[in-house]
C-alpha positions as CSV (number, residue, x, y, z in Angstrom):
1,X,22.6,-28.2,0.5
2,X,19.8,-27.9,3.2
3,X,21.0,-24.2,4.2
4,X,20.6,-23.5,0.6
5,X,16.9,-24.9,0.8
6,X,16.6,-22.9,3.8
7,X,17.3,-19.6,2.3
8,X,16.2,-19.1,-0.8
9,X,12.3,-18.6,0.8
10,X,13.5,-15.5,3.4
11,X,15.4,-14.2,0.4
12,X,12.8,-14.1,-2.5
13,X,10.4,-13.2,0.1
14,X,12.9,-10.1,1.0
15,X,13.2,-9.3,-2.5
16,X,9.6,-9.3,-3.3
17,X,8.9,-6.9,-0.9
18,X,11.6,-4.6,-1.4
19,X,10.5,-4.6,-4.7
20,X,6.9,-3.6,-3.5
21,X,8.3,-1.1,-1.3
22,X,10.0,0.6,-3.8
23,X,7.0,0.6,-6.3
24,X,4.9,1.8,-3.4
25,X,7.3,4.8,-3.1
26,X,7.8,5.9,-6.7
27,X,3.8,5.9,-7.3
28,X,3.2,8.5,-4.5
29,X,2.4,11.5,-5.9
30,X,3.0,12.5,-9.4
31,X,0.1,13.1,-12.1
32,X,-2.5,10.9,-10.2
33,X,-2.0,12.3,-6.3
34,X,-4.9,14.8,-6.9
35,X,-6.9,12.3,-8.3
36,X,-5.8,9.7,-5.3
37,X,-6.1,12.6,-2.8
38,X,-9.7,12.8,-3.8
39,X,-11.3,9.0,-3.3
40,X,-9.7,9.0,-0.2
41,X,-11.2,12.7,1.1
42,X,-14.2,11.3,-0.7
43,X,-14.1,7.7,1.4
44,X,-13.4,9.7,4.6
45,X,-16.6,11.7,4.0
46,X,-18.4,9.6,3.5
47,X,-17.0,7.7,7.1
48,X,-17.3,11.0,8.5
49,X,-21.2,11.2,7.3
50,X,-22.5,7.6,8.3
51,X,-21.4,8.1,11.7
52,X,-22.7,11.6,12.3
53,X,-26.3,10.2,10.8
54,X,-25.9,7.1,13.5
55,X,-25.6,9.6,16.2
């Protein structure tokens, strides 16, 4: 029973992150890309902004 014991950690660990994986994959794009799209141009602006005002 110790190879039992053994696996049952790898596996629920495997299926935890197909499961993420998968969710990961269905939520990209759809009704809230545009609306994702835009905090991250947003965030890379304002990267983009900070480092021209450090230069």
């Amino acid at each position: 029973m110790d190879y039992v014991s053994a696996l049952v950690p790898p596996i629920v660990m495997a299926a935890f992150f197909i499961a993420l994986v998968v969710t990961i994959v269905k939520t990209q794009g759809g009704a809230n890309k545009a609306k994702e799209d835009a905090v991250v141009d947003a965030a890379l602006a304002r990267a983009e902004a900070g480092r021209q005002s450090q230069k």
